[in-house]
Biopython code that builds the backbone (N, CA, C, O; Angstrom):
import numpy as np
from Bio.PDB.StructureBuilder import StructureBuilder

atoms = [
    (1, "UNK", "N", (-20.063, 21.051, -3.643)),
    (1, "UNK", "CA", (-19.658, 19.670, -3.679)),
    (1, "UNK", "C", (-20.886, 18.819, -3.383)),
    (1, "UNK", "O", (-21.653, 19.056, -2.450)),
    (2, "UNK", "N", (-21.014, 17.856, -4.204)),
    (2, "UNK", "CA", (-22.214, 16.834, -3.885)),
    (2, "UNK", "C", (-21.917, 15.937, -2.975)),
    (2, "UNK", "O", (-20.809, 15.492, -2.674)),
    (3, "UNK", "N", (-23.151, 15.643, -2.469)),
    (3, "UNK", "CA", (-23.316, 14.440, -1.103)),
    (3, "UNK", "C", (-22.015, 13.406, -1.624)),
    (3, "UNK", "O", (-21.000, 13.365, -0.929)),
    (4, "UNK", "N", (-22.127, 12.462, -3.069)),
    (4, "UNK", "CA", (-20.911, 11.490, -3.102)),
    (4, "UNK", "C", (-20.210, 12.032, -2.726)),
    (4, "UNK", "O", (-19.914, 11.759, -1.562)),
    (5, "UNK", "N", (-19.417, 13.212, -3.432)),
    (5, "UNK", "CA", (-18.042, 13.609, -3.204)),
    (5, "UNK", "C", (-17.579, 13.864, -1.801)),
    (5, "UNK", "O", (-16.446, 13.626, -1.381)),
    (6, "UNK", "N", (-18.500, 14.333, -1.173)),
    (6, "UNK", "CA", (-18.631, 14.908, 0.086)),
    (6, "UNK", "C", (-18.127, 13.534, 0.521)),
    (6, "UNK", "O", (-16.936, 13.444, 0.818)),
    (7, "UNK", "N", (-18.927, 12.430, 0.592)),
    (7, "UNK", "CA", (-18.768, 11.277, 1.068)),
    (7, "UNK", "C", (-17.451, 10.794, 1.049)),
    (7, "UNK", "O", (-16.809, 10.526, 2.065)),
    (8, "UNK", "N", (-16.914, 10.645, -0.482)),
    (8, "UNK", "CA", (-15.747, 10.074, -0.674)),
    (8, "UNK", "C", (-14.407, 11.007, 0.085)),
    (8, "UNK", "O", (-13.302, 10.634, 0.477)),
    (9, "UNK", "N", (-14.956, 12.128, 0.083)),
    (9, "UNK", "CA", (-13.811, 12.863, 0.456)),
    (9, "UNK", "C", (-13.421, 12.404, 2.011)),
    (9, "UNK", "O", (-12.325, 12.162, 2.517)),
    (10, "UNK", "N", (-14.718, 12.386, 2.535)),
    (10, "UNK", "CA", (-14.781, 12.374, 4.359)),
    (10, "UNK", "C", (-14.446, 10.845, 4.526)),
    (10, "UNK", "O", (-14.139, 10.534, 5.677)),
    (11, "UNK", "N", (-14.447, 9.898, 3.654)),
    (11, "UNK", "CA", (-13.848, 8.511, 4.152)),
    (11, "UNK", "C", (-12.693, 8.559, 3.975)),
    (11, "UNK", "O", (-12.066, 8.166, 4.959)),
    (12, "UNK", "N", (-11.817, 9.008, 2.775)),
    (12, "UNK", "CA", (-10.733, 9.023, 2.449)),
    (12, "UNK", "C", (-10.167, 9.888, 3.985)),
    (12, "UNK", "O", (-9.005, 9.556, 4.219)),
    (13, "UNK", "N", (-10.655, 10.763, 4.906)),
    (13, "UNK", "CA", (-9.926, 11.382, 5.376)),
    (13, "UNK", "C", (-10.524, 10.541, 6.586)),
    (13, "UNK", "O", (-9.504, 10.592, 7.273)),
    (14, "UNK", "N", (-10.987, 10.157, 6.990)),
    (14, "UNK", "CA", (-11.556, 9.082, 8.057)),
    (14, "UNK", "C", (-10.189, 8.142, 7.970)),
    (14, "UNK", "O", (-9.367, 8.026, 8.879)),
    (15, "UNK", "N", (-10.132, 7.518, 6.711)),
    (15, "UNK", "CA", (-8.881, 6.025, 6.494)),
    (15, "UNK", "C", (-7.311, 7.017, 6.642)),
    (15, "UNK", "O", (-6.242, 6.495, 6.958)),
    (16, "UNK", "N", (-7.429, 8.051, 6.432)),
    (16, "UNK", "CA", (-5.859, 8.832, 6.994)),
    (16, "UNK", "C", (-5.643, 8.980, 8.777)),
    (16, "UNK", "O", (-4.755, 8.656, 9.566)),
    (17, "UNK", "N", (-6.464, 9.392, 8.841)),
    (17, "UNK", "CA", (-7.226, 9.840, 10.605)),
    (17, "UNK", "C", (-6.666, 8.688, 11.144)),
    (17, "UNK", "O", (-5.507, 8.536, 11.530)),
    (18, "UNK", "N", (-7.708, 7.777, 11.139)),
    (18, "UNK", "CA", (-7.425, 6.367, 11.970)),
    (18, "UNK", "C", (-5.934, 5.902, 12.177)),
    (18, "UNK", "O", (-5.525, 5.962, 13.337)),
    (19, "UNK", "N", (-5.147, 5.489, 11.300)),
    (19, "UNK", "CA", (-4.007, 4.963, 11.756)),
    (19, "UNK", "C", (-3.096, 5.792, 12.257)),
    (19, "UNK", "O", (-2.144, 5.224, 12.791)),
    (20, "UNK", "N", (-3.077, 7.621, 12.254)),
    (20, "UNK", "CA", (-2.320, 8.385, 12.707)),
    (20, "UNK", "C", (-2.782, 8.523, 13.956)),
    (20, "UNK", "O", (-1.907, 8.904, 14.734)),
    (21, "UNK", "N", (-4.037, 8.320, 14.525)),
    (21, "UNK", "CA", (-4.605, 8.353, 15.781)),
    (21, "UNK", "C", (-3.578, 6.934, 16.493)),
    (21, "UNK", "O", (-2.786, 6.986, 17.434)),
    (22, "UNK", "N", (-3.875, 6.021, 15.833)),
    (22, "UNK", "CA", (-3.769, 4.841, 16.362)),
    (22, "UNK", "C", (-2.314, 4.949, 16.856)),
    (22, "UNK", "O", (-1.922, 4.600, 17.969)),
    (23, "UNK", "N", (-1.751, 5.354, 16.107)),
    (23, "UNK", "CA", (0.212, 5.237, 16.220)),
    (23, "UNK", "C", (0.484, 6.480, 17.252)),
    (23, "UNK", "O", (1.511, 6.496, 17.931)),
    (24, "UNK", "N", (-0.402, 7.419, 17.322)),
    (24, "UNK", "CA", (-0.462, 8.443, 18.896)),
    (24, "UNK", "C", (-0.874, 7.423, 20.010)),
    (24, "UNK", "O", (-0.176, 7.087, 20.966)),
    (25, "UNK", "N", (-1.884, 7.078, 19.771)),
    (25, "UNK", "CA", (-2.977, 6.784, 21.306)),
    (25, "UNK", "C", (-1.583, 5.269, 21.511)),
    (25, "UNK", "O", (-1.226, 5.107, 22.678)),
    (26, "UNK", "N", (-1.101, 4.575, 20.742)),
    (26, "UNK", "CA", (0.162, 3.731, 21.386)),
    (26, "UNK", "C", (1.304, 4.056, 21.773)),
    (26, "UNK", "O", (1.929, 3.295, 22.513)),
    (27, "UNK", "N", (1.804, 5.194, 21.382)),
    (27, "UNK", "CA", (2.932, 5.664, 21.881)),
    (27, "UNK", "C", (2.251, 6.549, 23.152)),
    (27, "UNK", "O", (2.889, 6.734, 24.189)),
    (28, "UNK", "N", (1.424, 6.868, 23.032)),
    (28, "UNK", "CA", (1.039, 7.750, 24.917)),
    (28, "UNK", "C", (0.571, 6.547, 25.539)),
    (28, "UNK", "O", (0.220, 6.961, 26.644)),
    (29, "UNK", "N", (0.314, 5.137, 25.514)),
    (29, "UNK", "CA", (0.051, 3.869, 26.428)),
    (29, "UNK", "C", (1.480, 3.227, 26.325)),
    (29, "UNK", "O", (1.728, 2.188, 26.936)),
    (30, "UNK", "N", (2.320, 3.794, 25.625)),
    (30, "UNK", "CA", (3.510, 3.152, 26.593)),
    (30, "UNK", "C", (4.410, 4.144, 27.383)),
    (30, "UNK", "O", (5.539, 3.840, 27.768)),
    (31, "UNK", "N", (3.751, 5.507, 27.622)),
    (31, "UNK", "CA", (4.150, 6.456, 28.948)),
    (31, "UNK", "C", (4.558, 5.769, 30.075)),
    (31, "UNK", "O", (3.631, 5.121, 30.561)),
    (32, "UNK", "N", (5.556, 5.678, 30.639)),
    (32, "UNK", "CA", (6.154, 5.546, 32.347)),
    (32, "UNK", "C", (4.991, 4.850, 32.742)),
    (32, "UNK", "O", (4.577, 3.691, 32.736)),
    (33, "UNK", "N", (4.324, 6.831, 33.352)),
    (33, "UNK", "CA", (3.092, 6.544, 34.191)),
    (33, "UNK", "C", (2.150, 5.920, 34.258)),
    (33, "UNK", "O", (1.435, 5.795, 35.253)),
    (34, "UNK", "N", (1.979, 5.341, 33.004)),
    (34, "UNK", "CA", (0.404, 4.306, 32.824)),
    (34, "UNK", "C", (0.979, 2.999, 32.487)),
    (34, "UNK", "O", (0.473, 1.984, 32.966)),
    (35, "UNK", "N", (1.973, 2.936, 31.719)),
    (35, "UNK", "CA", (2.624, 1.308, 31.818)),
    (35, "UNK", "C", (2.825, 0.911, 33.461)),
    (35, "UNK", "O", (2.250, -0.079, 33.916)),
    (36, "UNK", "N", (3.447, 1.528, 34.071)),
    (36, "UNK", "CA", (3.931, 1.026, 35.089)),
    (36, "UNK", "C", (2.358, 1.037, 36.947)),
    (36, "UNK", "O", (2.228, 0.534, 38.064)),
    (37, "UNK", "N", (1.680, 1.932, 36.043)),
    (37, "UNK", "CA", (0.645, 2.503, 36.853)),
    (37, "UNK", "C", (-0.251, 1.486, 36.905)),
    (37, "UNK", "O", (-0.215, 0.463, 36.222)),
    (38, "UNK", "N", (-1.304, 1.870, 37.979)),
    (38, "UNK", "CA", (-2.108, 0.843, 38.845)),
    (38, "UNK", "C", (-3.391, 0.324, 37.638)),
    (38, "UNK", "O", (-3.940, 0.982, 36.754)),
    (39, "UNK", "N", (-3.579, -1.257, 38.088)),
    (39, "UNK", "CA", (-4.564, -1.307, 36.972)),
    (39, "UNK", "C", (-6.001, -0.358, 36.345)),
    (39, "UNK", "O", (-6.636, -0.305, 35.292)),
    (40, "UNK", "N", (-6.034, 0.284, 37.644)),
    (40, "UNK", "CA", (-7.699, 1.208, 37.867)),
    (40, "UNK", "C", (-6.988, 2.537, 36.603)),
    (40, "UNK", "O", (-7.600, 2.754, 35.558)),
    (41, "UNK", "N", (-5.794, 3.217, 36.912)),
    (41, "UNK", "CA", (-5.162, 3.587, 35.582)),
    (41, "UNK", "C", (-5.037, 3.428, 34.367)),
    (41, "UNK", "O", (-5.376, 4.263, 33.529)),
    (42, "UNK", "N", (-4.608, 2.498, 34.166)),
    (42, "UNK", "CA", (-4.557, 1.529, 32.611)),
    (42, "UNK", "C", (-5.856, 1.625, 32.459)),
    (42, "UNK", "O", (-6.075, 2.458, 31.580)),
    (43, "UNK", "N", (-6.856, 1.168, 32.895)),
    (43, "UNK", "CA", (-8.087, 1.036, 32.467)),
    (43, "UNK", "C", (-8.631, 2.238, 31.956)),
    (43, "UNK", "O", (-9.152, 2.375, 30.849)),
    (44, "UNK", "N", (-8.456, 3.228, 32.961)),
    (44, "UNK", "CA", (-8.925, 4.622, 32.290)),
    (44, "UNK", "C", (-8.461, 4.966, 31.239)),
    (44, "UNK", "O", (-9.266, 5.016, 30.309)),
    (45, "UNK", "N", (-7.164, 5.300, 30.977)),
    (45, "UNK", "CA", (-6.074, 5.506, 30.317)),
    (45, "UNK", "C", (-6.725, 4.637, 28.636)),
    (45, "UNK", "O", (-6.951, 5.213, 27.572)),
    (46, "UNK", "N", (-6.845, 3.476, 28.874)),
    (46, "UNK", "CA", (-7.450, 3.055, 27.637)),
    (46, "UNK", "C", (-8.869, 3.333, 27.366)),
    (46, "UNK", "O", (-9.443, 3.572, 26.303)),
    (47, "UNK", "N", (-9.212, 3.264, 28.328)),
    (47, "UNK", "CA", (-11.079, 3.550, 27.818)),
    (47, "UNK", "C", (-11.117, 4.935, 27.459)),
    (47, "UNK", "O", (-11.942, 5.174, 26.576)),
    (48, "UNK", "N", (-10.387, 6.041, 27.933)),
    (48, "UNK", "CA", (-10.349, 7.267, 27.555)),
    (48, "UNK", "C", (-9.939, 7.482, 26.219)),
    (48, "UNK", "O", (-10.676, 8.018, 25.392)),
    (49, "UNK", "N", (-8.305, 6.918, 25.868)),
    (49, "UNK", "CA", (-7.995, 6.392, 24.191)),
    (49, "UNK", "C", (-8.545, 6.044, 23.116)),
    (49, "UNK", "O", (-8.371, 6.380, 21.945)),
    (50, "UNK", "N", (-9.593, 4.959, 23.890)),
    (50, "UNK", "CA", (-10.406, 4.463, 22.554)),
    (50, "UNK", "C", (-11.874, 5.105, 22.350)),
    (50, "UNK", "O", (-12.752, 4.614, 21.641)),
    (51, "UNK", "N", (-11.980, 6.341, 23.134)),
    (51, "UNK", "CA", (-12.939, 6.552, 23.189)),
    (51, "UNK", "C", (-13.504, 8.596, 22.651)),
    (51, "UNK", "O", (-14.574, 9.178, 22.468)),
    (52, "UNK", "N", (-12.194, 8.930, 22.610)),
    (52, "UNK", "CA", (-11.703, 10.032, 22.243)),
    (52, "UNK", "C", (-11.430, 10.577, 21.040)),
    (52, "UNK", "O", (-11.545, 11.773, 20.774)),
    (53, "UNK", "N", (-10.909, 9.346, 19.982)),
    (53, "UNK", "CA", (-10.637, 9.265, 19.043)),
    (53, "UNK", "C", (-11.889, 9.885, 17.567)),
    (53, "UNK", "O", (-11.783, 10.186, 16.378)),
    (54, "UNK", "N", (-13.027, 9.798, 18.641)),
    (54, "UNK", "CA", (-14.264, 10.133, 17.584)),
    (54, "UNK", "C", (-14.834, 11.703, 17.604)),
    (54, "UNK", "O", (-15.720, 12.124, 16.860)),
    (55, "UNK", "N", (-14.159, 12.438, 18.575)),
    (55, "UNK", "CA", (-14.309, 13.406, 18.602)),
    (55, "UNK", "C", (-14.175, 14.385, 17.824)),
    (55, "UNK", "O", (-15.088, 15.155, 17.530)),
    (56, "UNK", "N", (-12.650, 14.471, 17.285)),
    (56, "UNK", "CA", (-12.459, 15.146, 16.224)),
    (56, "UNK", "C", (-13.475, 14.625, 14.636)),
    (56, "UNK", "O", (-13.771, 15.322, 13.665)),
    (57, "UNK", "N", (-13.730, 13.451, 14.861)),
    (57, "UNK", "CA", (-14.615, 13.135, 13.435)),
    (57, "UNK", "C", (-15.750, 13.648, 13.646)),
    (57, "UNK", "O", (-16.278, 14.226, 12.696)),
    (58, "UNK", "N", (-16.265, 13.606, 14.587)),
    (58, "UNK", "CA", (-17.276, 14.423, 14.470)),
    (58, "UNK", "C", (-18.439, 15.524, 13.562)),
    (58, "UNK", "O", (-19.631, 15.522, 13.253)),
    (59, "UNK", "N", (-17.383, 16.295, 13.415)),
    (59, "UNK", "CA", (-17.404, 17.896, 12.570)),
    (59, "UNK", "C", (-17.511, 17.109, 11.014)),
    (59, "UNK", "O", (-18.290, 17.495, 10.143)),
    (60, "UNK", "N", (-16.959, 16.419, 10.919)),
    (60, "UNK", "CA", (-16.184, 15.671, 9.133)),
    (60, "UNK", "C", (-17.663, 14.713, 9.123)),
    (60, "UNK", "O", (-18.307, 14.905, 8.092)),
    (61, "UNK", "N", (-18.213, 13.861, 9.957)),
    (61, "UNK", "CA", (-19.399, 13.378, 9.550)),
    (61, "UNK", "C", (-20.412, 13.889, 9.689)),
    (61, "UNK", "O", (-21.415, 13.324, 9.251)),
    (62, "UNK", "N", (-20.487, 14.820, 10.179)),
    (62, "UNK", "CA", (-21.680, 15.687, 9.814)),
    (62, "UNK", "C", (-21.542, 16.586, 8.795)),
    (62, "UNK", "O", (-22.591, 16.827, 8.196)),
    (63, "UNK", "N", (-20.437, 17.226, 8.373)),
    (63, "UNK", "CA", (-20.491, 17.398, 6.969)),
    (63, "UNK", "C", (-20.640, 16.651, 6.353)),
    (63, "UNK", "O", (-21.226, 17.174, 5.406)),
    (64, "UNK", "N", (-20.462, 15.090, 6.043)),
    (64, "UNK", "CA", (-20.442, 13.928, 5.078)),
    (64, "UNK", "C", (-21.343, 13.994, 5.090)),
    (64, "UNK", "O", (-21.687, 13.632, 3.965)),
    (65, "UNK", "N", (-22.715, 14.396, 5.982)),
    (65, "UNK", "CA", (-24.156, 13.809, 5.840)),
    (65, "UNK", "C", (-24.901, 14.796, 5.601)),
    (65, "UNK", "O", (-26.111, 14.651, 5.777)),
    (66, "UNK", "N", (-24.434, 15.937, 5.181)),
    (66, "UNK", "CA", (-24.935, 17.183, 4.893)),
    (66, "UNK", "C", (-25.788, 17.483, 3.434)),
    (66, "UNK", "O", (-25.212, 17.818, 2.399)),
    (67, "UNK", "N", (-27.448, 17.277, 3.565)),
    (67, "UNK", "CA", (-28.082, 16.935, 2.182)),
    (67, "UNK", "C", (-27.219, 18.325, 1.253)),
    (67, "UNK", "O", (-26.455, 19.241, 1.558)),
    (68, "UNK", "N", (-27.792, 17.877, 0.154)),
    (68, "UNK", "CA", (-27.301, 18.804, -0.943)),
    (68, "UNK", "C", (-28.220, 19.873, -1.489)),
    (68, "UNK", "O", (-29.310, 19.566, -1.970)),
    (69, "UNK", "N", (-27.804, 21.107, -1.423)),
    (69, "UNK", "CA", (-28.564, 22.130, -1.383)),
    (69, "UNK", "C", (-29.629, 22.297, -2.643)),
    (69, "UNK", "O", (-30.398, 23.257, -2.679)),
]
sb = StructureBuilder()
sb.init_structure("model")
sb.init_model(0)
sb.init_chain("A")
sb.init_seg("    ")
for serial, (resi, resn, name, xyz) in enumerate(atoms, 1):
    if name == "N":
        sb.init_residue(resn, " ", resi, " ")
    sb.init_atom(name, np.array(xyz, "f"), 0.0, 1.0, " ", f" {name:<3s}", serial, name[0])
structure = sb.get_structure()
């Protein structure tokens, strides 16, 4: 597979990723424990959320950027 394709493939799956992340990481911020929990919580709780999310892409953009043999 060439670098474009490579490319197109790994955005197309980047633009699936994102909003299925997004519709998780909101339904676990309206948990009991962190809605109702102390602000020093919430805070983590979100900075951990939004910050987690890039992990799994990871692996997928470094294949996207993978020259062509």
């Amino acid at each position: 597979m060439g670098c474009r394709m490579r490319k197109l493939a790994g955005t197309i799956l980047v633009l699936l990723y994102v909003p299925v992340y997004t519709s998780l990481a909101l339904a676990l911020a309206q948990v009991r424990p962190i809605r109702e929990g102390s602000l020093l919580i919430q805070i983590l709780c979100f900075a951990g959320l939004g910050t987690v999310w890039i992990l799994p892409l990871l692996p997928l953009i470094r294949w996207m950027q993978k020259p062509d043999a």
